[in-house]
C-alpha positions as CSV (number, residue, x, y, z in Angstrom):
1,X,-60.8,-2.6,67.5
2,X,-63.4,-3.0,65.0
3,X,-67.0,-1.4,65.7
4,X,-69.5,-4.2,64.4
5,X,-72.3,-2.7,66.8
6,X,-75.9,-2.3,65.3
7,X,-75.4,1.5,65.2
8,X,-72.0,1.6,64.0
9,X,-74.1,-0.4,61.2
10,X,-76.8,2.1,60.4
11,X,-74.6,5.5,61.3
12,X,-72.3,4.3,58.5
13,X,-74.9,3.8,56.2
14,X,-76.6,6.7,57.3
15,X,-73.8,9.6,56.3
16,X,-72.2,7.3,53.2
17,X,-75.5,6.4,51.7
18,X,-78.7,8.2,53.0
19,X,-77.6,11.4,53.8
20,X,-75.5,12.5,50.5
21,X,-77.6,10.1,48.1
22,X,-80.8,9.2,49.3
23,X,-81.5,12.9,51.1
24,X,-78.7,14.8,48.5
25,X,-77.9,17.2,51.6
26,X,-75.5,19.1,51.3
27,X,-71.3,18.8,52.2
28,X,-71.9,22.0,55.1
29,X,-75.4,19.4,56.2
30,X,-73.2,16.6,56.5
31,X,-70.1,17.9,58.3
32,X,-72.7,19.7,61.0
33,X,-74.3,16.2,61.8
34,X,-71.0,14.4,61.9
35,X,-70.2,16.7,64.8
36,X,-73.6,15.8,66.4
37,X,-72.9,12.0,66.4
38,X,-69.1,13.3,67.2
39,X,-70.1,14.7,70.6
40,X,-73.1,12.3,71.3
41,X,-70.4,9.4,70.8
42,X,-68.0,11.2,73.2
43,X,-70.7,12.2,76.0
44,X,-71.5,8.4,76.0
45,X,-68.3,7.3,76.3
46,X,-67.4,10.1,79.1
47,X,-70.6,10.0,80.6
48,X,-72.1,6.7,80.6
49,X,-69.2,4.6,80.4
50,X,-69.8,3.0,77.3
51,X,-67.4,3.2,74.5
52,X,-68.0,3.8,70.9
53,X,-67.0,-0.1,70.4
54,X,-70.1,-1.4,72.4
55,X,-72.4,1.6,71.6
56,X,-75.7,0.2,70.3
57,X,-79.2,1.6,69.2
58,X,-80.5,0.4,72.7
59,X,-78.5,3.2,74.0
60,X,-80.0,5.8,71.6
61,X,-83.3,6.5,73.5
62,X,-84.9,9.8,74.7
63,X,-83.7,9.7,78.1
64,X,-79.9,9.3,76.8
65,X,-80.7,12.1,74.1
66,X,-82.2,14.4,77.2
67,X,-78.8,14.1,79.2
68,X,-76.3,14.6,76.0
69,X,-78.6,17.7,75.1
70,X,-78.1,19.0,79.2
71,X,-74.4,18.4,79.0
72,X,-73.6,20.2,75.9
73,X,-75.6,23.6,77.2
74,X,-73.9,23.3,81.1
75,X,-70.5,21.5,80.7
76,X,-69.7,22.6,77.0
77,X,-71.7,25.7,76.9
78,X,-72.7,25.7,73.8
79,X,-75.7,28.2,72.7
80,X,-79.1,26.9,72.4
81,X,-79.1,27.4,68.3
82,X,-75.6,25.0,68.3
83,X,-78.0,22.5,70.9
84,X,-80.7,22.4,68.6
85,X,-78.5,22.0,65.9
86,X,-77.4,19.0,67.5
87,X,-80.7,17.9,68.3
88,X,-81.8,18.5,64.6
89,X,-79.3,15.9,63.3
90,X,-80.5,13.1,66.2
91,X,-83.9,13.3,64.8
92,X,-83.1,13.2,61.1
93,X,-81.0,10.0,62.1
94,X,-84.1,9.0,63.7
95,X,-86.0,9.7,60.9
96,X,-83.9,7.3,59.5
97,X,-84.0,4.4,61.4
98,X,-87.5,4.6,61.2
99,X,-87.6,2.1,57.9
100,X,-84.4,0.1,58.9
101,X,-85.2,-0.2,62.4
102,X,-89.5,0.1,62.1
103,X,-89.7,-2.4,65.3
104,X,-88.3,0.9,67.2
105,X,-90.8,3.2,65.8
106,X,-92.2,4.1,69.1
107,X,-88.6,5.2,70.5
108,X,-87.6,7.3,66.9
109,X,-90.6,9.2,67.2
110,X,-90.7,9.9,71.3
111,X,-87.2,11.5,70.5
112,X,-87.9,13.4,67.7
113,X,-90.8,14.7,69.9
114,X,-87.7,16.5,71.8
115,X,-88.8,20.0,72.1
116,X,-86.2,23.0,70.6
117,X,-85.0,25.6,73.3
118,X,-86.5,29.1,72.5
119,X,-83.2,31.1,70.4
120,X,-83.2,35.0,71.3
121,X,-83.8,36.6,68.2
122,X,-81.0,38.3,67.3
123,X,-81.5,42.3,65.8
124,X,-80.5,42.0,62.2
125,X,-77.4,43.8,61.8
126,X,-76.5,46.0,58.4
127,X,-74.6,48.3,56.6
128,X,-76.7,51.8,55.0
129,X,-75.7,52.2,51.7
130,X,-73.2,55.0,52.3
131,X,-71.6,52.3,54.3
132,X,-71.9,49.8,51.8
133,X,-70.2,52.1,49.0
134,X,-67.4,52.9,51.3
135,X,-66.5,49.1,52.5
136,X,-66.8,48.4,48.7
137,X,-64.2,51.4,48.1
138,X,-61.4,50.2,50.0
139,X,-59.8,47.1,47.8
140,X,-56.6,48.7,45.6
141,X,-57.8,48.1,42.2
142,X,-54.4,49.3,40.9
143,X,-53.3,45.5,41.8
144,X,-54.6,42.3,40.4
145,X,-56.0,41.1,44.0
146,X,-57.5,44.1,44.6
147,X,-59.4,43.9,41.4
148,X,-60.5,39.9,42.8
149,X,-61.3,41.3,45.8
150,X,-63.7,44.1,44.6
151,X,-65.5,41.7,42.6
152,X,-66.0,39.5,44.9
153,X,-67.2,41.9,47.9
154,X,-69.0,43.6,45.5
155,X,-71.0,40.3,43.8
156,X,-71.5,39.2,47.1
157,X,-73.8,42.4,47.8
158,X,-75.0,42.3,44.4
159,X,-76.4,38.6,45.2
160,X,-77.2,38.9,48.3
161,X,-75.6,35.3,48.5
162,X,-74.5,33.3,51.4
163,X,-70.5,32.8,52.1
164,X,-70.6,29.1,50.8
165,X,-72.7,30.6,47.8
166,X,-70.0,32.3,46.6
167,X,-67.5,29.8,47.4
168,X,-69.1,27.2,45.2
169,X,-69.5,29.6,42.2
170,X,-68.5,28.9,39.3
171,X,-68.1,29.8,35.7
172,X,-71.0,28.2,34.4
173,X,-73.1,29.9,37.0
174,X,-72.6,32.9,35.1
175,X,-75.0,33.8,31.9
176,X,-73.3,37.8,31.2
177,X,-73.3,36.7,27.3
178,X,-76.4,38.8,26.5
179,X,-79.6,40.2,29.2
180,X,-81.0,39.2,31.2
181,X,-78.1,39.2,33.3
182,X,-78.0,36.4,36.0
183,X,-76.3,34.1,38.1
184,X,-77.2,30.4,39.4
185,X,-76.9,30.2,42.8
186,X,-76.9,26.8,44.3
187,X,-78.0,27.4,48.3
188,X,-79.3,24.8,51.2
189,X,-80.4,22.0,50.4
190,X,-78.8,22.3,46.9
191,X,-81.7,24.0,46.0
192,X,-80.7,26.4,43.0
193,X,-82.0,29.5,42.5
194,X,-81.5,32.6,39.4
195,X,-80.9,35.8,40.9
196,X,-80.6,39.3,38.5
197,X,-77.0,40.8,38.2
198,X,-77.0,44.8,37.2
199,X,-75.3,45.8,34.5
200,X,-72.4,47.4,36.5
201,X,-71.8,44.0,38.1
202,X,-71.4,42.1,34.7
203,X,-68.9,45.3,33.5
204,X,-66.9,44.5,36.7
205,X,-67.2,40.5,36.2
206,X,-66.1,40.8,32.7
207,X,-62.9,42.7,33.4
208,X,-62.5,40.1,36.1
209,X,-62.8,37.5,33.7
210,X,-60.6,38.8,31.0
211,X,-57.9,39.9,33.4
212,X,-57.7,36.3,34.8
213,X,-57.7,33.9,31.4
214,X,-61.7,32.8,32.0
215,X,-63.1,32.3,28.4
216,X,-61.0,29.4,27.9
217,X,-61.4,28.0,31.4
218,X,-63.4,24.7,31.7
219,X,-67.1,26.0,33.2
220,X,-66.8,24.1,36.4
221,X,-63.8,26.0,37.7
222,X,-64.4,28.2,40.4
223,X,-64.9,31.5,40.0
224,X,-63.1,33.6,42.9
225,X,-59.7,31.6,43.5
226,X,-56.7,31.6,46.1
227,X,-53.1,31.8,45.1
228,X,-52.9,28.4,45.0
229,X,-55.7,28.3,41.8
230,X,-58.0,26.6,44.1
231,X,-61.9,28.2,45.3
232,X,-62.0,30.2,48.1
233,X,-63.0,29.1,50.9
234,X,-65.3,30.2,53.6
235,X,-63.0,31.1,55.9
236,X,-60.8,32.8,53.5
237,X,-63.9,34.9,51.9
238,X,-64.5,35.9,55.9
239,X,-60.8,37.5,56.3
240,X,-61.2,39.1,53.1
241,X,-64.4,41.0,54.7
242,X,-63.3,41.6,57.7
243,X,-60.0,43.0,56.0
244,X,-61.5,45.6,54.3
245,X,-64.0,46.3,56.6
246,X,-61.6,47.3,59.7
247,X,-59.9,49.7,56.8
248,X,-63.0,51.4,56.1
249,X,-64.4,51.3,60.3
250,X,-60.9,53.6,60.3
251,X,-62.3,55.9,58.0
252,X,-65.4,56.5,59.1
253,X,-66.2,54.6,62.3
254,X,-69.7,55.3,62.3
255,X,-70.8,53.8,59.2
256,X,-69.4,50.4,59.6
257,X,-69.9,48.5,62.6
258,X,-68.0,46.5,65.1
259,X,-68.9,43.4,64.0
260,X,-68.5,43.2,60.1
261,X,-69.4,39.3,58.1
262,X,-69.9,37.6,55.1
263,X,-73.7,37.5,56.2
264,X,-73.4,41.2,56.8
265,X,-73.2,41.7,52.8
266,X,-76.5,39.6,52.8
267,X,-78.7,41.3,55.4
268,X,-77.4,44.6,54.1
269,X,-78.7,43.8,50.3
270,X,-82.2,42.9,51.6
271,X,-82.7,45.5,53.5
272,X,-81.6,48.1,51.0
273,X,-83.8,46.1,48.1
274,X,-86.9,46.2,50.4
275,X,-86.2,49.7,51.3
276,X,-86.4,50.6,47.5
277,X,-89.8,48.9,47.1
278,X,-89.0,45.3,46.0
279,X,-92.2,43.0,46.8
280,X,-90.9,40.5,49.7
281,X,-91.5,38.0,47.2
282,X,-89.7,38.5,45.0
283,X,-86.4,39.1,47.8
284,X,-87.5,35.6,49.4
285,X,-86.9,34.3,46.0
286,X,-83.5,36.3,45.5
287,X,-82.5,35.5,48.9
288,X,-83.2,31.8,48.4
289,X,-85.5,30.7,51.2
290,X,-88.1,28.2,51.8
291,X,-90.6,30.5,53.8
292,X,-91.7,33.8,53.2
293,X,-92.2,34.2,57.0
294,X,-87.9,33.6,57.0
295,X,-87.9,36.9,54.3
296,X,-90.1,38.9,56.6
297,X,-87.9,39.4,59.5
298,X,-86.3,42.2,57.2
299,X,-89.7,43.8,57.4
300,X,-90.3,43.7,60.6
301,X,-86.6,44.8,61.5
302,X,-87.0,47.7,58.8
303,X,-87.2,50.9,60.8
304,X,-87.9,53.0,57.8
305,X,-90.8,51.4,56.7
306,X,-92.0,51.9,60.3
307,X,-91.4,55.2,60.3
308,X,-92.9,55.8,56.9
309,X,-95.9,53.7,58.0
310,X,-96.7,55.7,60.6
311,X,-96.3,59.3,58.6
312,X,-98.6,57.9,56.2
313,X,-101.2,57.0,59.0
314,X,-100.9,60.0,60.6
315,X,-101.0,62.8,57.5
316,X,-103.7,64.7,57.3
317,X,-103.9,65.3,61.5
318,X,-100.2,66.0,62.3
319,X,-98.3,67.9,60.2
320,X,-95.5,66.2,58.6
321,X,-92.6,67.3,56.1
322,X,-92.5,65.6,52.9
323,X,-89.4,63.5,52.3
324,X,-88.1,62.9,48.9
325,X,-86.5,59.8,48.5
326,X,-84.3,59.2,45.4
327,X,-85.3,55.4,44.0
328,X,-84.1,53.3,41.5
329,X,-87.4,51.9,39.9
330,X,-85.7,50.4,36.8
331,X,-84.4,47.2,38.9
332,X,-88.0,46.8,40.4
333,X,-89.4,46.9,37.3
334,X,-87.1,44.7,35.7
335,X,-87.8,42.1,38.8
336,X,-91.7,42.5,38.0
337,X,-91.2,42.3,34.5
338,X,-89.7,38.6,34.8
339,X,-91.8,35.3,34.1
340,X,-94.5,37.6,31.8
C-alpha cells in the first residue's frame, strides 16, 4: 500500500532533502534519526493502533511523543542518552515543520519543549602512557597488516580522532610533503578541523604509504583499507582495538583495562596532552568540539592536576617532595607557535 499521508509527505522530504542538503548533517546524523522515526512509527502502530499507512501529523503531538519516549525507557529499555537521542531527532523534525507546517507552530514548539532526562556522567576512562606504548606495541610489524594496523592505532592516538574520523580519512587529508605536519579531519557536523602530526607519525605514515602503492593513488581513496580495498569501517576499526588490546591486558593486566575502545584512544590523547601542559584551547580545537565546557571534563576528570593543585597550595606550610616530571615542551610550543 502506498503511504500518501501528510507526514509520509514531509518525513520523506525531511531525510532526502532537508536533512543531507538543506542542514548538510552528516550520514552517522542521518541513520541515528531514521531509527527515531523507525521506533516512533512502530510504537504507533503497536501502541496506538494506527499503522504507518494512516499515520498523519495530527498524530505527532506532545502527548503521543511523551508515551513513545515512556515506552522506549520501560518496555525497550533503552538508556536515557539513546531516549534523548531519540527525542533529539523529534524536535529537529519539528524544527522542520515549523516552515512547512507554520499553522502547527504551537504544537512543534510545545514538543520541542520536551525536557532531556538527566544522563549519569560517566568517569572518563584512559590508558597512562605506559599503557598506551604497550597497546601500541603489540601489532607484528614483520607482516604487512601489522604494519596497517600500527599506523592506524597509532594515528588514531596521534589525533586524538573519533572512530568514524579515521574511517573517512583519506589521502588528501594528509599534508606530510613538507612541515607543518597535519591532517584534515572532518568530524560532526562535517565540520573540518587541522590537527598537528609529530614527526614520528609522518615517518610511520610514509612507510605506510610507500609499502601500499599511495603516491599514485587518486586523493579521495581512503586511507586505512580492508582486504577487500575498501575503508574501514567502524566496526572493523573497533575489533582491531579491541584485538590488540586483550593481547597487551595479557601482558600486563594492570595497565590496560577491561573495557578497551576506539574512544579510548581519544580520551587517553587528551588527557596525556593536558597533562603535559597544552592550553585547553588549543585541545578543544584538536579534539574538534563546539564548547570549551565539552573539553573541560578532561580537567575536571584529571587527578594529577588535582593533586598538583593542591601541592602547590599547600607548599610553604606542609612539607612536600619535589617531583620532577620529564615534559615534552617542543609540541606545546609548536601548538603556541601556530596562527603568529
Amino acid at each position: 500500500m502506498k503511504t500518501t499521508t501528510d507526514f509520509a509527505f514531509h518525513i520523506t522530504r525531511y531525510f532526502s532533502q532537508y536533512l543531507p542538503h538543506e542542514r548538510n548533517v552528516s550520514p552517522n546524523t542521518v541513520a541515528s534519526y531514521r531509527k527515531a522515526f523507525i521506533d516512533f512509527i512502530r510504537y504507533m502502530d503497536e501502541k496506538k493502533h494506527i499503522p504507518v499507512e494512516k499515520l498523519k501529523l495530527k498524530h505527532l503531538v506532545k502527548e503521543n511523543v511523551v508515551s513513545f519516549l515512556r515506552w522506549l525507557i520501560e518496555e525497550r529499555s533503552v538508556s536515557p542518552q539513546t531516549r534523548n537521542q531519540r527525542l533529539a531527532a523529534i524536535c529537529s523534525f519539528c524544527k522542520y515543520l515549523q516552515v512547512p507546517a507554520v499553522e502547527s507552530l504551537d504544537k512543534w514548539q510545545t514538543i520541542c519543549s520536551i525536557p532531556k532526562l538527566n544522563q549519569e556522567k560517566k568517569a572518563i576512562e584512559y590508558l597512562t602512557i605506559e599503557g598506551i606504548k604497550l597497546l601500541l606495541s603489540q601489532p607484528e610489524t614483520s607482516t604487512r597488516q601489522g604494519r596497517r594496523h600500527q599506523a592506524l592505532l597509532s594515528l588514531m592516538y596521534d589525533t586524538g580522532a573519533r572512530v568514524q574520523e579515521m574511517a573517512d580519512l583519506t589521502l588528501g587529508s594528509l599534508r606530510i610533503e613538507s612541515k607543518p605536519y597535519t591532517v584534515k579531519i572532518v568530524g560532526k557536523g562535517r565540520k573540518a578541523r587541522i590537527v598537528p602530526l609529530s614527526e614520528q607519525q609522518v615517518e610511520l605514515l610514509k612507510e605506510y604509504l610507500k609499502e601500499n602503492h599511495y603516491p599514485t593513488a587518486p586523493l579521495d581513496v581512503p586511507l586505512f583499507r580492508n582486504s577487500q580495498g575498501r575503508k574501514l569501517t567502524r566496526e572493523g576499526i573497533s575489533f582491531i582495538v579491541k584485538t590488540y588490546a586483550n593481547h597487551a591486558r595479557m601482558i600486563d593486566p594492570g595497565l590496560i583495562p577491561e573495557r578497551v575502545s576506539p574512544h579510548s584512544f581519544r580520551h587517553s590523547r587528551a588527557m596525556h596532552l593536558l597533562q603535559e601542559g597544552v592550553n585547553i584551547v588549543y585541545l578543544r580545537d584538536i579534539l574538534g568540539h563546539v564548547s570549551i565546557q565539552t573539553t573541560e571534563i578532561y580537567a575536571r576528570a584529571d587527578s594529577k592536576a588535582k593533586r598538583e593543585a593542591l601541592e602547590k597550595a599547600y607548599r610553604g606550610t606542609t612539607p612536600v617532595p619535589e617531583r620532577i616530571w620529564d615534559k615534552d615542551k617542543n609540541l606545546l610550543s609548536w601548538l603556541q607557535s601556530l596562527g603568529k
